[in-house]
TIPA-861126 format. One line per 10 residues: number of its first residue (from 1); for each residue x, z, y of C-alpha. Coordinates in steps of 0.02 Angstrom, whole numbers, padded with zeros to 5 digits. Layout:
! TIPA-861126
NUM	X Z Y ~ ...
END
This chain:
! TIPA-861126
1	00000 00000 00000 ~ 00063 -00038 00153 ~ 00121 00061 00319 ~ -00027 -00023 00407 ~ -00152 00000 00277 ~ -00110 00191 00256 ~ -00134 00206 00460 ~ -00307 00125 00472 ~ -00358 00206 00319 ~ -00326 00391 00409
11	-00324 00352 00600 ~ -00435 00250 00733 ~ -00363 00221 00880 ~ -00194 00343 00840 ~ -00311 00505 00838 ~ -00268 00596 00700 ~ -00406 00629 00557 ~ -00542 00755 00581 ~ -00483 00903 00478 ~ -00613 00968 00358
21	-00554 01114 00276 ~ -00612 01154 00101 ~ -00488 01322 00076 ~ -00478 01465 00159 ~ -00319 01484 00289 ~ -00161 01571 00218 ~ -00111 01713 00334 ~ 00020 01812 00248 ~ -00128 01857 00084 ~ -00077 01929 -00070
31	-00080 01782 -00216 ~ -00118 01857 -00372 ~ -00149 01702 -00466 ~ -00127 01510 -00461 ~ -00249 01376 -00516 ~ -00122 01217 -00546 ~ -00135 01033 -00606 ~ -00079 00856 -00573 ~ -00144 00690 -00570 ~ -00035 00530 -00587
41	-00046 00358 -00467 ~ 00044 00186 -00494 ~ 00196 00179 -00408 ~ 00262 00024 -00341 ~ 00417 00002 -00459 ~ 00449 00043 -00594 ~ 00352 00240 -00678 ~ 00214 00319 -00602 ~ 00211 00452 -00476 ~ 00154 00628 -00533
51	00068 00737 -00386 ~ 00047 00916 -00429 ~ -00078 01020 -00315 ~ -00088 01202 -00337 ~ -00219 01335 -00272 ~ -00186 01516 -00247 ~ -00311 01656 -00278 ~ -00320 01838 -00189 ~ -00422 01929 -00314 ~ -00456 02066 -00199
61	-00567 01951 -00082 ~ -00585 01795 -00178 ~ -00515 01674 -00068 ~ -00445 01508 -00111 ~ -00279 01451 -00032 ~ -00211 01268 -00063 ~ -00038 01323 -00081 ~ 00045 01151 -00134 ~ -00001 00951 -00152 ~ 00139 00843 -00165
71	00218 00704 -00254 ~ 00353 00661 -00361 ~ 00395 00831 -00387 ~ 00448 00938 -00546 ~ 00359 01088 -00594 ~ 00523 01209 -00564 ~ 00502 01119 -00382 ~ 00317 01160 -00358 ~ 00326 01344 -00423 ~ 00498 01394 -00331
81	00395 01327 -00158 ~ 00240 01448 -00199 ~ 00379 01605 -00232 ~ 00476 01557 -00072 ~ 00334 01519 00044 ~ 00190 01651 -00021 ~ 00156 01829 -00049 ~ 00122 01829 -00223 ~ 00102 01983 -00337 ~ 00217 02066 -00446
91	00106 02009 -00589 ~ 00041 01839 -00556 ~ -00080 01734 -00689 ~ -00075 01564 -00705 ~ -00250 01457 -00767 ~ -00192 01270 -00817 ~ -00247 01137 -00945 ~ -00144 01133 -01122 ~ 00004 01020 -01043 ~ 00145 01123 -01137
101	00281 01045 -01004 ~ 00170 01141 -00879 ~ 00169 01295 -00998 ~ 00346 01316 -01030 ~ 00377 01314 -00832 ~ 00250 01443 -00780 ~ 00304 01565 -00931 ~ 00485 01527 -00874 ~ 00434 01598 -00692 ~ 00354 01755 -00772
111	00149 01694 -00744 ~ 00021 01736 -00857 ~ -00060 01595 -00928 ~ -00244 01579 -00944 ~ -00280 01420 -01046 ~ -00428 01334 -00988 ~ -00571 01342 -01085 ~ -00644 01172 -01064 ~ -00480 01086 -01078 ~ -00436 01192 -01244
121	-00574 01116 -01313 ~ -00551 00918 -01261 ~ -00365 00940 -01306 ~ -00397 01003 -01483 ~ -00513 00861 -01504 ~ -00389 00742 -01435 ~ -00260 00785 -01566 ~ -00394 00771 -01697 ~ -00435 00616 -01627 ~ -00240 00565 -01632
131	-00252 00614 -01817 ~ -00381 00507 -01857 ~ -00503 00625 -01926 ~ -00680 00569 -01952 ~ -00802 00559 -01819 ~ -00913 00676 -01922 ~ -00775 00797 -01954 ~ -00739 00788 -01757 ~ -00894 00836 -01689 ~ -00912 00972 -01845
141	-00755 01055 -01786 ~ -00803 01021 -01599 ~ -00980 01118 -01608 ~ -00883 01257 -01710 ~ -00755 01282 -01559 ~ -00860 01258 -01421 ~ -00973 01410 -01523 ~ -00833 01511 -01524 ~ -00789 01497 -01339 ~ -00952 01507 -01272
151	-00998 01671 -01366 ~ -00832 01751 -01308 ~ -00902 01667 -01109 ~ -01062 01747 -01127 ~ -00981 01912 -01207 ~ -00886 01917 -01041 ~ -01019 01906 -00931 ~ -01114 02036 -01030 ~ -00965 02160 -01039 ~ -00942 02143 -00852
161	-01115 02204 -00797 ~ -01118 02346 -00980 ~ -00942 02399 -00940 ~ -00941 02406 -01152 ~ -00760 02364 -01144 ~ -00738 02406 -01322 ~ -00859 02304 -01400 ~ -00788 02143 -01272 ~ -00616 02221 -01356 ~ -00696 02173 -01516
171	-00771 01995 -01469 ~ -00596 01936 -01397 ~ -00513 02011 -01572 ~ -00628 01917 -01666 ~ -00634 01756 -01571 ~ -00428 01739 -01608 ~ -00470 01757 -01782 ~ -00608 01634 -01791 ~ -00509 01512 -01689 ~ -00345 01567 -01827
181	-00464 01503 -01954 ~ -00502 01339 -01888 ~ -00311 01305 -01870 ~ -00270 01357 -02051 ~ -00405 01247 -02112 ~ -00318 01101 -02033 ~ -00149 01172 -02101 ~ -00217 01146 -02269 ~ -00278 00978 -02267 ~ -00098 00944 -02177
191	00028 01058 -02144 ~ 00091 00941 -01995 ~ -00076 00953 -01906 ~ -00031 00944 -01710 ~ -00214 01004 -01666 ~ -00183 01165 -01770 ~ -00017 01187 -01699 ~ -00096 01171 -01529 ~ -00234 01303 -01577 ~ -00099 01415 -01636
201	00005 01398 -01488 ~ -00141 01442 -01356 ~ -00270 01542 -01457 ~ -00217 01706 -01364 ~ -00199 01613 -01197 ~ -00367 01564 -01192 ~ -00423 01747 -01215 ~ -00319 01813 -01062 ~ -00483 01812 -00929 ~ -00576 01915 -01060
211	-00434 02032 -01091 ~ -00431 02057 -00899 ~ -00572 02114 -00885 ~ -00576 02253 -00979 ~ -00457 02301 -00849 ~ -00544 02259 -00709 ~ -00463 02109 -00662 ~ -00560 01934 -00649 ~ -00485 01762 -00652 ~ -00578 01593 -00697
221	-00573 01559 -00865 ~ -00565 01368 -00821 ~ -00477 01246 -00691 ~ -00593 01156 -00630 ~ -00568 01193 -00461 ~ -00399 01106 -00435 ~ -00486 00969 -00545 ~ -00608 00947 -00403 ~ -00427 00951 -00281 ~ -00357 00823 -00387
231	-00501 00713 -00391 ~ -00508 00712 -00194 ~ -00316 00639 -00207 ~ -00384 00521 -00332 ~ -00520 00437 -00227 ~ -00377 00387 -00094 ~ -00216 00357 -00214 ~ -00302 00282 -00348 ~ -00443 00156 -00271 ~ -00461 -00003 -00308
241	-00289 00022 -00413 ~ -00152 00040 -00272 ~ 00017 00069 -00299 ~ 00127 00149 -00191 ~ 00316 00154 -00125 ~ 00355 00357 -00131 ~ 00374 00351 00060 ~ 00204 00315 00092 ~ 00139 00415 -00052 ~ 00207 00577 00031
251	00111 00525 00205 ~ -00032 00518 00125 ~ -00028 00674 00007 ~ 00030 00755 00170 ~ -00103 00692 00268 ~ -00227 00745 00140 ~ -00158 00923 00122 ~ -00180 00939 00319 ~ -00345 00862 00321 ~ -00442 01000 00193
261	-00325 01134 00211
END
């Protein structure tokens, strides 16, 4: 896309776009957890570019901070800018789809990780889909997850109002066992199975917002609000297919960030 293009897309007449701020304004608040994704756009030579967007949580009040959007940076990049340029907590928690790149950074910077719920679900049936299992045997396995994960959901939501920690102790001990023997069912019919070695990998991950909040502590169990973030980016990067040189890329990831932040 070029120079010209990017300017009449954002600007009439050199005035610079109306700002329409989604997030709350960062003033020096606590961030006690991170909501983080990316989204990927054709670049003009050769790869394609990776943006990353982040959004920081106070839990105290609730408030949603868009603490990073940028492209064609790592993950080591993105995280070291939210520890340099934020407040964040001693103990921070991370929520995040099942990209296990993504993982291994966060744990490496001492987050948390909640897995998301909805994406633990369409990744294990991506796998099984990559393993060419039946459609039958997909949608079996499917219903039998998506069971388990809504009961523990609802158990949450419950447990929260009941303050019967102990029995939500007992739904989140039982829910890593049910999930445990989904995986070893998939172990037995192959012992490579990379949807069971995904399950086993992120079954206690997925449980972290329900182990919270037995201690009082309540994160989304999902990501869906930096999906929303990256599919604002999308509507501009990706439409009708553009590709982009990085330079102009960055203007208008930067020029997004200013406009709803």
């Amino acid at each position: 896309m070029s120079s010209f293009k990017l300017k009449k897309i954002f600007y009439e007449s050199d005035i610079p776009p109306t700002r329409n701020p989604i997030y709350s304004q960062y003033g020096g608040q606590t961030i006690d957890a991170i909501i983080i994704d990316d989204t990927k756009s054709k670049r003009r030579t050769d790869g394609r570019h990776s943006i990353k967007g982040a959004l920081g949580i106070d839990l105290e009040t609730g408030e949603e901070f868009l603490l990073y959007l940028g492209a064609v940076k790592s993950w080591s990049d993105v995280l070291s800018h939210i520890r340099s340029n934020y407040n964040v907590s001693d103990e921070m928690y991370a929520i995040c789809d099942g990209d296990d790149n993504l993982q291994r950074h966060l744990e490496g910077y001492g987050y948390k990780i909640q897995q998301c719920t909805n994406h633990f679900i369409k990744t294990s049936m991506y796998y099984l889909w990559k393993e060419q299992y039946p459609k039958e045997e997909r949608i079996r396995i499917k219903k039998e997850i998506s069971r388990i994960i809504s009961t523990l959901k609802n158990s949450v939501k419950k447990h929260r109002i009941d303050r019967n920690f102990a029995r939500l102790e007992w739904r989140i001990d039982k829910t890593q066992k049910e999930l445990l023997l989904i995986a070893n069912e998939l172990l037995s019919r192959n012992k490579d199975s990379n949807t069971a070695k995904f399950i086993l990998r992120t079954a206690d991950k997925v449980t972290l917002f329900a182990e919270l909040t037995t201690i009082g502590i309540q994160i989304p169990d999902n990501n869906n609000h930096v999906e929303n973030l990256m599919g604002i980016v999308g509507q501009r990067i990706k439409k009708n297919r553009q590709s982009w040189i990085d330079k102009n890329l960055e203007i208008m990831v930067n020029t997004i960030w200013q406009i709803i932040s």
